[in-house]
Structure formats: C-alpha cells, structure tokens
C-alpha positions in Angstrom: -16.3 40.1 37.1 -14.9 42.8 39.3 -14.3 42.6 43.1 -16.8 45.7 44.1 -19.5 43.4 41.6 -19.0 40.3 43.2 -19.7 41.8 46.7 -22.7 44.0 45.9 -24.1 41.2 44.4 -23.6 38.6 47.2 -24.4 41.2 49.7 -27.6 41.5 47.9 -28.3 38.0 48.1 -27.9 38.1 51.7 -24.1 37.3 52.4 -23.1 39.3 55.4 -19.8 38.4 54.9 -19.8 40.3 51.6 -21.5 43.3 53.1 -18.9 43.6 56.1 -15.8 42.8 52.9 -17.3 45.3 50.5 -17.6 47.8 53.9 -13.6 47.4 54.6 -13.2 48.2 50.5 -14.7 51.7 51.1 -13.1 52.0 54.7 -9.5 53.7 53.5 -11.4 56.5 51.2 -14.0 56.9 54.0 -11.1 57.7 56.2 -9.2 59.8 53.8 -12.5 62.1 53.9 -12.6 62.3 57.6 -9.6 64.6 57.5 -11.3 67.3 55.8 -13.9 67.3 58.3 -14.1 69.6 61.1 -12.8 66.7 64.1 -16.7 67.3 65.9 -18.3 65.8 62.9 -16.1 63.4 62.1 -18.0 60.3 63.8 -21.3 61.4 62.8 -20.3 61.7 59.3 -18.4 58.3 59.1 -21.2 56.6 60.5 -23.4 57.9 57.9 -20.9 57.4 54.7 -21.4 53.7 56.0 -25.0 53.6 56.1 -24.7 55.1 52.5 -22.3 52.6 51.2 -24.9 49.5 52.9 -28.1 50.9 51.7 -26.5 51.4 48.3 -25.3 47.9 48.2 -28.7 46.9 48.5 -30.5 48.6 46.2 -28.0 49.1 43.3 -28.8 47.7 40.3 -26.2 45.4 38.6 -28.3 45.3 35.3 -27.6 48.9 34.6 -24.3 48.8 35.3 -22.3 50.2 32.2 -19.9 49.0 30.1 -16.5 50.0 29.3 -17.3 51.7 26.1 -20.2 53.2 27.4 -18.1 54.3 30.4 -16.2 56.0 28.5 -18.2 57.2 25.8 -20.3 59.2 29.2 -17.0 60.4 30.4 -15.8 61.7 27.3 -19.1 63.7 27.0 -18.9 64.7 30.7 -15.6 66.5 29.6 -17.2 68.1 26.4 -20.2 69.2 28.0 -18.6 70.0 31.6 -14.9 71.5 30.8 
C-alpha cells in the first residue's frame, strides 16, 4: 500500500500522528502555491488548503479508490475527451 493510503487511513482511525505526517506530505506543494498568491492572502489561503487536506482525510473513501488500470484507462479518456 502506498504512503498517502496508509496515512488517510490511520488518520481515519484516529491517529493524530498520521494526520499531522500526511499534513507535512502536502506541506512542500502547499508552499509552492503560496508563490502565486498575491503576499495578503497568502496565510489565509494556506490555512484553508490545510483545512482541505484534514477534512478530506477524513471523509475520503479508500473503497473507491481506483486501480492502476482504471487510473489510466480514466486518464487516457480525459485526453480523448479533453485535448
């Protein structure tokens, strides 16, 4: 099972260590998208990319996650359908 799996679904289970690990996973890319924010927002938008990436952690569901092939059966059909 993957990393970002692992920690959704302990976070789920109530680890809080999982939820402040899969938090620090999302932190660089969070940051890279602060730079193309005007410098005023910046905090306010940070603070609510990481109440997106908790509450999403918590209600994801790890049933419906796909596949390989059907990961890239959808993307190959995003590209027909979306060029």
């Amino acid at each position: 099972m993957g990393e970002l799996y692992t920690l959704v679904a302990q976070t789920q289970n109530g680890d809080k260590r999982s939820l402040e690990n899969l938090v620090k996973v999302f932190e660089p890319k969070i940051n890279r998208l602060m730079s193309q924010t005007e410098i005023q927002n910046r905090d306010d938008l940070k603070q609510e990319l990481y109440l997106a990436v908790i509450k999403k952690s918590k209600t994801y569901n790890l049933n419906e996650v796909p596949g390989f092939y059907e990961f890239k059966k959808d993307k190959i059909n995003n590209r027909l359908t979306h060029p």
